[in-house]
C-alpha positions in Angstrom: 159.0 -0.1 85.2 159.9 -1.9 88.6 157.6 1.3 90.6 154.2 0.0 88.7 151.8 -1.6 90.6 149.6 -3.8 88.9 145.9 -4.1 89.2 146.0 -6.9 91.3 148.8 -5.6 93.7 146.7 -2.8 94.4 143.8 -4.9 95.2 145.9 -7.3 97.8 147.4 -4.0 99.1 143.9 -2.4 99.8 142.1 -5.3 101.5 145.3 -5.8 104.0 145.3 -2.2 104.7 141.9 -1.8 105.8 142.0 -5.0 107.4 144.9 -3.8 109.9 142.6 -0.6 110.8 140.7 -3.4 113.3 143.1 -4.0 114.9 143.6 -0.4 117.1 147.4 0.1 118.2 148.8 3.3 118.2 149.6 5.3 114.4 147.1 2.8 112.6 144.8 5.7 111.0 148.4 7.7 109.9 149.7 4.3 108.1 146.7 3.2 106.3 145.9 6.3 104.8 149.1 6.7 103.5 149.7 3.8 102.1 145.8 4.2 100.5 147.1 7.7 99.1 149.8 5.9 97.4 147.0 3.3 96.0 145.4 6.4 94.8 148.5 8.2 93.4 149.6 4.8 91.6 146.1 4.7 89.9 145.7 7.9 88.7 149.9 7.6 87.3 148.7 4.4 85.4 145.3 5.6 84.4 144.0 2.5 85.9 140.1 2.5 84.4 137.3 -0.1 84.7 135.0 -1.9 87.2 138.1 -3.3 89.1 139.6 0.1 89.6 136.8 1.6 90.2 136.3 -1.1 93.2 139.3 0.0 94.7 138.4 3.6 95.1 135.3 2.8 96.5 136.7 0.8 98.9 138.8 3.8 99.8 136.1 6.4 99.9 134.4 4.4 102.2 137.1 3.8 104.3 137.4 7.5 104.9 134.0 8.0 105.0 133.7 5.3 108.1 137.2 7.1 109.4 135.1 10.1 109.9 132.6 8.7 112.0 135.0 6.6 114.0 136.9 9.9 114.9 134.1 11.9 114.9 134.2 12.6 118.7 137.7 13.6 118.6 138.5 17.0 119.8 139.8 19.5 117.6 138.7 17.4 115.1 142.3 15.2 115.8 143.1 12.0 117.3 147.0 11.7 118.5 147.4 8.4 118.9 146.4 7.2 115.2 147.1 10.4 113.5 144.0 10.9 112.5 143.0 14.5 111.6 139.4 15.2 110.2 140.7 18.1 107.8 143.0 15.6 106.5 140.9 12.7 105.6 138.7 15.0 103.9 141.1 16.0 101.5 141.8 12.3 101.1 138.3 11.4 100.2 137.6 14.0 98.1 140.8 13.5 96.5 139.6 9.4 95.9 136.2 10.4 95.2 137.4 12.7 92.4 138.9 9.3 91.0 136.2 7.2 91.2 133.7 9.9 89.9 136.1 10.4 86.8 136.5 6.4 86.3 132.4 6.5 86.5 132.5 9.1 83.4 134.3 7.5 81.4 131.4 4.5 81.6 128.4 3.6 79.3 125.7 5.7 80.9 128.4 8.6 82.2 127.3 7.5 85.9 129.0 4.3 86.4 126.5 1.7 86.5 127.4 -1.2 84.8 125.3 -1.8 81.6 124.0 -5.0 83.4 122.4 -3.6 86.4 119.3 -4.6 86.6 118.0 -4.2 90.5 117.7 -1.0 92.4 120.2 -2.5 94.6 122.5 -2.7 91.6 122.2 0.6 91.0 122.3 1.6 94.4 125.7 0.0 95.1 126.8 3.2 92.1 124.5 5.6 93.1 125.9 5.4 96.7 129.1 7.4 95.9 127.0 10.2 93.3 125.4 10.7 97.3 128.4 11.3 99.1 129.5 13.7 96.2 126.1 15.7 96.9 126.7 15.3 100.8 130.2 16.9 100.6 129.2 19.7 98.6 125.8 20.3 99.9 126.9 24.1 101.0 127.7 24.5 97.6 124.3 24.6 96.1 125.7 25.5 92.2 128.2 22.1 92.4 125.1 19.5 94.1 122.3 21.0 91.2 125.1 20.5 88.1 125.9 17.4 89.6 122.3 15.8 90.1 121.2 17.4 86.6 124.3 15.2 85.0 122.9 11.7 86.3 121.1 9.5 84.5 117.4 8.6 85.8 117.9 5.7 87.5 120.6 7.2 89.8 118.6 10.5 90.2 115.8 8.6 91.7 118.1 6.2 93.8 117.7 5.6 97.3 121.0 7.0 98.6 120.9 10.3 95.6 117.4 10.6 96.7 118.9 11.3 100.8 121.6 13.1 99.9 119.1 15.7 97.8 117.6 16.2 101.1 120.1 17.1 103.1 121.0 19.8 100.2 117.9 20.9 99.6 117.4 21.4 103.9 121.0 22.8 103.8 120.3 25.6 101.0 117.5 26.4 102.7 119.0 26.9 106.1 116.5 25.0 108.1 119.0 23.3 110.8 116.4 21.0 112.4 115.5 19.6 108.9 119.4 19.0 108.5 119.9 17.0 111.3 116.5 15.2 110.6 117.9 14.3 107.2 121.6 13.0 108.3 119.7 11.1 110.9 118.8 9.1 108.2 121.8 8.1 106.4 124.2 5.4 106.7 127.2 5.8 108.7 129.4 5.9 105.8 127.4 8.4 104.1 126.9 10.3 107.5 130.8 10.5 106.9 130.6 12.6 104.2 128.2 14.9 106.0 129.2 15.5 109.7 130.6 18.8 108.4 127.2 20.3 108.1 126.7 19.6 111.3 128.1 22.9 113.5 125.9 25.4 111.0 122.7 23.1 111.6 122.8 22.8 115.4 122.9 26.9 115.1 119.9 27.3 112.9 
């Protein structure tokens, strides 16, 4: 059908949309993320699998992840001039990371590392997104312990899993000040994923 994007569309149409977002005139946030939604919505209608997809949806995740950061000073959580709106791009991220998370399961080892990874930092460049999974459901203690108990070794004891366990393990414990030690930490994108944890630690 005409409406089908191929792989490589959807990769040309991803770099120039997150390429625009430097440039800051008014409505930028609004467009890009819709036009990543449809990228999203496209690849999930064509069950688009493998490394090239999964690419893709990182890119995305991340982009929403650094989106959060960007905005994160917004009040109200909103930003009229680009349209952003933090509740929003959540449910865009989460809604890409589901993707990518399912595109991961369906690989060799069930965590998406490719079967030729053979550095740390190759495994880290997987491992990152199994983080911000943890990070965005670390007040969910039942969903972040399933989670870490499905990955493989080499992910569990990853640099960015291994960061993301502590901000969970500080949240379920309700120690604030440990919280905001451990997002101190992180990278902005994962930070991203983990600024919502931030009201209930500054109370603790």
């Amino acid at each position: 059908p005409e409406e089908i994007r191929p792989i490589g569309v959807l990769e040309r149409t991803v770099e120039y949309l997150i390429s625009i977002m430097d440039h800051p005139y008014a409505g930028t946030y609004a467009f890009v993320a819709d036009r990543l939604r449809a990228v999203v919505q496209d690849m999930v209608v064509q069950a688009e699998q493998g490394e090239r997809a999964a690419h893709i949806l990182q890119r995305i995740v991340r982009f929403h992840a650094l989106s959060a950061v960007r905005f994160s000073a917004s009040p109200d959580g909103k930003d009229s001039m680009t349209g952003y709106s933090a509740y929003h791009n959540h449910e865009l991220m989460s809604k890409a990371l589901v993707s990518l998370l399912h595109s991961y399961a369906l690989a060799g080892d069930g965590a998406g590392v490719p079967a030729e990874a053979k550095t740390a930092l190759e495994v880290d460049a997987t491992a990152e997104y199994h983080g911000y999974h943890l990070l965005l459901h670390a007040t969910e203690p039942a969903v972040a312990q399933s989670h870490l108990a499905a990955l493989p070794p080499a992910v569990h004891g990853s640099i960015p899993v291994r960061a993301a366990s502590v901000a969970v393990h500080s949240t379920s414990a309700g120690d604030g000040l440990a919280v905001l030690r451990s997002l101190a930490q992180l990278p902005l994108s994962a930070l991203g994923c983990a600024l919502h944890l931030v009201p209930a630690a500054r109370k603790d």
